[in-house]
C-alpha positions as CSV (number, residue, x, y, z in Angstrom):
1,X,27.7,82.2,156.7
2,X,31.4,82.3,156.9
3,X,30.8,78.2,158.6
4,X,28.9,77.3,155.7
5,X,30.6,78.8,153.0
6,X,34.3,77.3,154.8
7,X,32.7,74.1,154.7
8,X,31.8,74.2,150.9
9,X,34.9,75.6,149.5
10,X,37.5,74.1,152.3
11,X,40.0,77.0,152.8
12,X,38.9,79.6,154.6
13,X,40.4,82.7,152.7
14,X,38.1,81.5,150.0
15,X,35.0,80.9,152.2
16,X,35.8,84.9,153.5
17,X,36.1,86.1,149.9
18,X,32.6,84.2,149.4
19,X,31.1,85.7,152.2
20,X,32.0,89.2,151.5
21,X,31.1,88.7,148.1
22,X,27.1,87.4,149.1
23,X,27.4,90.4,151.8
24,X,27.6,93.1,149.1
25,X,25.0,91.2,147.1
26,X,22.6,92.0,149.6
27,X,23.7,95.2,150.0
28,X,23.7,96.0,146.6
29,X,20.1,94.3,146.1
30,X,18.1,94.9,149.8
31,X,14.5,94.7,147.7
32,X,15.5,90.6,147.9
33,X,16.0,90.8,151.7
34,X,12.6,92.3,152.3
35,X,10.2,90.1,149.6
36,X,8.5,88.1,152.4
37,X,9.2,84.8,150.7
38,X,11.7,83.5,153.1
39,X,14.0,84.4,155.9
40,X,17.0,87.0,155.0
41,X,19.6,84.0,156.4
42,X,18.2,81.4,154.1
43,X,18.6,84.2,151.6
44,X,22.3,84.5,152.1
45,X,23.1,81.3,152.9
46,X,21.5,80.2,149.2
47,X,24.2,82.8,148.2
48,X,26.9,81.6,149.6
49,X,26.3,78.3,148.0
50,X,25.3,80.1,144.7
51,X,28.8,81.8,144.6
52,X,30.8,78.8,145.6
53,X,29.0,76.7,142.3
54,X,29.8,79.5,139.9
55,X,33.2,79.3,141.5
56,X,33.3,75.9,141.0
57,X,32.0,75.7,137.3
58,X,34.3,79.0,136.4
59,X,37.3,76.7,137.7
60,X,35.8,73.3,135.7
61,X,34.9,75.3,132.3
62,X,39.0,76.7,131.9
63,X,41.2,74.1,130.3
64,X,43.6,72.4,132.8
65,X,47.0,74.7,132.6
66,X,50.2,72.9,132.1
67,X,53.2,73.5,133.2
68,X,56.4,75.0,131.2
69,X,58.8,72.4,130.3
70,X,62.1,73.3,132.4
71,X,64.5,75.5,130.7
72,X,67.6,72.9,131.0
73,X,65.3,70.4,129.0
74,X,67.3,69.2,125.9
75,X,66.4,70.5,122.6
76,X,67.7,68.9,119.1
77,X,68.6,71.4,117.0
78,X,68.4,71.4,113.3
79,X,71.9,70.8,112.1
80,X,71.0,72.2,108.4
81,X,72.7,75.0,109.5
82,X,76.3,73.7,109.7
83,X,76.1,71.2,107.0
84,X,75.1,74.3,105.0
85,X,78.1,76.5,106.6
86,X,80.7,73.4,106.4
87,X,79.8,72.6,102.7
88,X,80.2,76.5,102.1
89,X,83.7,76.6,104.2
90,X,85.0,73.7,102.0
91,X,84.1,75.3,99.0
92,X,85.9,78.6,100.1
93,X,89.0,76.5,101.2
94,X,89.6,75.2,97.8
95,X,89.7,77.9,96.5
96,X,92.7,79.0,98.2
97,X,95.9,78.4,96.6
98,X,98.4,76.2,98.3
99,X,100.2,78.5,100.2
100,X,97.3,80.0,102.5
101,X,95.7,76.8,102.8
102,X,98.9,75.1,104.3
103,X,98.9,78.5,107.0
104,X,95.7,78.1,107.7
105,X,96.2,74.6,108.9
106,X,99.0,75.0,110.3
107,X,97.5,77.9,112.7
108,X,93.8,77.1,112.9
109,X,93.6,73.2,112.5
110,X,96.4,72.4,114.3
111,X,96.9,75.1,116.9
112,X,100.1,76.3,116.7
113,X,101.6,79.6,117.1
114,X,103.0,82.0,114.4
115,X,106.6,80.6,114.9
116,X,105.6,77.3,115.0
117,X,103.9,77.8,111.6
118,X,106.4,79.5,110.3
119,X,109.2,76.9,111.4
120,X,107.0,74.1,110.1
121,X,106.6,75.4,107.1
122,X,109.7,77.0,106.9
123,X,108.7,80.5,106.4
124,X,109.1,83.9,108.4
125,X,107.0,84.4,110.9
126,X,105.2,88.2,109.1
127,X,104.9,85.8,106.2
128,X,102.7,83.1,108.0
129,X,100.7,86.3,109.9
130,X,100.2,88.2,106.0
131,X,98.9,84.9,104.6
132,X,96.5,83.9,107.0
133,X,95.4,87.2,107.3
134,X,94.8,87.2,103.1
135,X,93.1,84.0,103.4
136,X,90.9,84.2,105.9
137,X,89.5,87.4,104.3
138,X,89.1,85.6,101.0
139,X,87.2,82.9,103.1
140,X,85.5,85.2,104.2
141,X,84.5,87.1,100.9
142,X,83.6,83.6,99.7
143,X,81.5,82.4,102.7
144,X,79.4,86.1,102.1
145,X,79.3,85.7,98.4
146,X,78.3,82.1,98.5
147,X,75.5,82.8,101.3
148,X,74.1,85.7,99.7
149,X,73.2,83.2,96.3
């Protein structure tokens, strides 16, 4: 049995599995064994080959699986999102008076320091730290307001 069922299914942990599977057929239906139309190893061997065709047709009936696309695989995003956010930040910025627009530039845009700011623009430093503080809240009170609409 195990032979015949190795050579249908080519592996032989699947031909075991088969064979134990036809073995507790028979033990599960011995009236078949004992019908006197045939010899008990044609019996068996019949279903060997009967398992390894549901096997088969199991296998051929489910869709082919495919495989995940890899994680790393580039994905275009929808850029709605920061046109939406930029259009909203531009708003909020001209709103700002003069003053904490020119800080904000100065700090954010441009990347200099507190004392740079405040020796570009010719300010004190606590003056340059107060107004982008102020202004980035009132950005952000605009930016909220504006989103919530």
């Amino acid at each position: 049995m195990l032979a015949y069922a190795t050579q249908l299914t080519r592996d032989r942990a699947a031909a075991e599995d088969v064979v134990q599977e036809a073995l507790v057929r028979a033990w599960r239906h011995p009236d078949s064994l004992n019908n006197g139309k045939g010899s008990v190893r044609g019996w068996l061997l019949t279903v060997v080959r009967n398992i390894v065709l549901d096997q088969i047709r199991a296998r051929n009936r489910r869709p082919p699986e495919v495989g995940e696309s890899p994680p790393d695989a580039a994905v275009e995003g929808d850029h709605a999102d920061q046109v939406v956010t930029s259009m909203v930040v531009v708003d909020a910025l001209s709103k700002l008076s003069n003053e904490h627009r020119e800080v904000l530039e100065q700090v954010y845009l441009r990347g200099n320091t507190v004392a740079e700011a405040a020796e570009a623009l010719g300010i004190p430093p606590g003056t340059v730290k107060s107004r982008s503080f102020y202004a980035l809240r009132a950005l952000r009170e605009a930016g909220t307001e504006r989103l919530a609409s």
